[in-house]
C-alpha positions as CSV (number, residue, x, y, z in Angstrom):
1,X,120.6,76.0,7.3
2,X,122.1,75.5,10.8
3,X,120.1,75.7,13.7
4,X,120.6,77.0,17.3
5,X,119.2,74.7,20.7
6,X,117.4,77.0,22.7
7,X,115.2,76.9,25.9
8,X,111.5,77.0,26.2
9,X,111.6,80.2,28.1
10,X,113.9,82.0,25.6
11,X,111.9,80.3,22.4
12,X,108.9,81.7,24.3
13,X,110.4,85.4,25.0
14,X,111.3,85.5,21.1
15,X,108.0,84.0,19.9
16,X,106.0,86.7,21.9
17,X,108.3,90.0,20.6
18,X,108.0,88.6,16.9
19,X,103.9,88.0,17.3
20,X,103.7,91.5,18.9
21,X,105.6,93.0,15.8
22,X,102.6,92.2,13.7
23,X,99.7,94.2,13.1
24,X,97.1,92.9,15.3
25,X,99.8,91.7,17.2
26,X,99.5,93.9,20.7
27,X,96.6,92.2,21.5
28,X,98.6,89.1,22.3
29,X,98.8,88.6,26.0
30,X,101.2,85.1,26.4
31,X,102.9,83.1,24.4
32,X,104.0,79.4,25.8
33,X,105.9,76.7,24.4
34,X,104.4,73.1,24.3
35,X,106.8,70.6,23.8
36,X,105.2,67.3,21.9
37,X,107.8,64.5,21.6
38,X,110.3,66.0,19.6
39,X,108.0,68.7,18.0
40,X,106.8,72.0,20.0
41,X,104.1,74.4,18.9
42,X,103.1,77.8,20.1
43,X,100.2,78.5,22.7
44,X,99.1,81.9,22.4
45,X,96.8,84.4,24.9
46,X,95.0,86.9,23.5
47,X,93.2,90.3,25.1
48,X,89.3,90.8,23.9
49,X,89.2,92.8,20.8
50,X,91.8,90.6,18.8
51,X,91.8,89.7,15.4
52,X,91.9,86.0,15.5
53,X,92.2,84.9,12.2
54,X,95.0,87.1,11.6
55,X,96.7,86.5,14.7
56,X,96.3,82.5,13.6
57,X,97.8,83.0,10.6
58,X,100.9,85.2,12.4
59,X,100.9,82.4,14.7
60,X,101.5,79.6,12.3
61,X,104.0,81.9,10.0
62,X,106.3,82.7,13.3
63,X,106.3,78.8,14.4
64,X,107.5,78.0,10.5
65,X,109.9,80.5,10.8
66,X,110.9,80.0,14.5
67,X,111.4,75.8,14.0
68,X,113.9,76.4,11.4
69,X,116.1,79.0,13.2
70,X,115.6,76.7,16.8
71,X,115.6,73.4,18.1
72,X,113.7,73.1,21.3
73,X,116.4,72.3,24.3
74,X,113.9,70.3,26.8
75,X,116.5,69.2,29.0
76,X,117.6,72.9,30.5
């Protein structure tokens, strides 16, 4: 599978439109990228009145499928 560098900001705009396309999903608020080393994972804000557990689980399906599509470009 070939993968595409991207930035934090754009990984971050992509992240947050694919989490909102969930059900559950509009109550996400922010989504930020947190580079560690030369892994990331996905911070997420969410509004009162959220399902968490399913927006955990949309959170940790999106990052699977969002690391192999992108590789984090820290140096833009």
């Amino acid at each position: 599978m070939v993968t595409t560098m991207i930035s934090a900001k754009d990984l971050e705009l992509i992240a947050l439109r694919e989490l909102r396309s969930v059900p559950g999903g509009e109550y996400i608020a922010h989504v930020e990228v947190d580079p560690i080393s030369d892994e990331w994972r996905l911070n997420v804000s969410a509004r009162d009145g959220a399902d968490l557990d399913r927006i955990q689980e949309a959170i940790k399906t999106t990052t699977n499928r969002l690391k192999q599509r992108y590789v984090l470009r820290t140096d833009w």
